[in-house]
N, C-alpha and C positions, 0 to 999 in steps of 0.2 A: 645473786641468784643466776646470774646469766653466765656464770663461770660455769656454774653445774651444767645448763643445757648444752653451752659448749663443747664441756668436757664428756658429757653422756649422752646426748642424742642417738648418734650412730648406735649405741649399746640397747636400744628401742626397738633395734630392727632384728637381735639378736632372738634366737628360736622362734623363727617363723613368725617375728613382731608378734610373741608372746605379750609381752610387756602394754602394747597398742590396744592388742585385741581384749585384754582383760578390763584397759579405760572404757571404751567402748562396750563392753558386755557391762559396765556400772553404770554407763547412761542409758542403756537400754533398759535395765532392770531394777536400778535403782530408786529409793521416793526419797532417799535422805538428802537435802537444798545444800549440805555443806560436800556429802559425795560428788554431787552432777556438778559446784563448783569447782571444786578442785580438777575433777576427769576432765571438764572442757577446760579451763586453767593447762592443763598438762600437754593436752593432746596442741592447743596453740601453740606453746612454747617449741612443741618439736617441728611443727611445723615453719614454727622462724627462724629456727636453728639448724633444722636439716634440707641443704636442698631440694632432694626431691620427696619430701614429710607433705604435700599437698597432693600427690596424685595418690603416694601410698594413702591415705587418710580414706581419700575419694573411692580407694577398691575398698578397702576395708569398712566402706559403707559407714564410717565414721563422721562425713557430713551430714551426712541426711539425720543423723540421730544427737547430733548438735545443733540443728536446724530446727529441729521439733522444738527443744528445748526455751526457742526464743517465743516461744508461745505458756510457756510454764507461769504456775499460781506466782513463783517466789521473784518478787523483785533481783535478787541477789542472780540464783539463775540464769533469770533472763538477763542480767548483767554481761555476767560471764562469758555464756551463750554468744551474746552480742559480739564481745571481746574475740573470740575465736575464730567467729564467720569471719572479722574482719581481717583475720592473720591468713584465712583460708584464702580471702578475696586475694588479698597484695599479690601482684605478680614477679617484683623484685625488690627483695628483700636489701642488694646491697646498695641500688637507686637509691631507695626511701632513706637509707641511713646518712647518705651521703648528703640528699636535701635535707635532713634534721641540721645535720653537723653545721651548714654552710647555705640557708635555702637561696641567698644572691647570687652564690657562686654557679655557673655553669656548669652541668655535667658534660664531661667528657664519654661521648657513644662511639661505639666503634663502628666502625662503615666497611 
């Protein structure tokens, strides 16, 4: 799965982040627990896979309406939900992977 976001993120941004704005317009509009899981499902992934997938998300009013969601009836949801704020939160993505990979080893920051 993480080949795909790889290989398709960038493709997210294509006509006017068409692609974004329609995840988004199904968390807004949607009642069905396995839509609003999948839409924030998505919309995190591209935010972990695209550098800058957190401020676009942020215009596109895309947090605020996954944000809601962590207050939703459906366990599962507010799972999800959860899942995404926390891909929104992270500030660097290729830190965090580096401390999975290796958490004793130092990272090397540039000065």
């Amino acid at each position: 799965m993480d080949r795909f976001w790889r290989e398709n993120a960038m493709k997210f941004n294509e006509n006017n982040y068409q692609v974004l704005k329609a995840l988004i317009k199904l968390l807004e509009a949607s009642k069905d627990p396995l839509i609003l899981c999948v839409a924030s499902h998505d919309l995190g992934e591209y935010v972990r896979h695209y550098p800058r997938g957190k401020s676009v998300i942020e215009q596109l009013n895309g947090k605020q309406c996954v944000m809601r969601l962590l207050a939703h009836e459906d366990p599962n949801v507010r799972y999800h939900a959860l899942l995404c704020v926390q891909k929104l939160m992270v500030q660097n993505w290729e830190y965090l992977g580096k401390q999975l990979e290796d958490p004793n080893k130092p990272i090397e920051t540039k000065s």
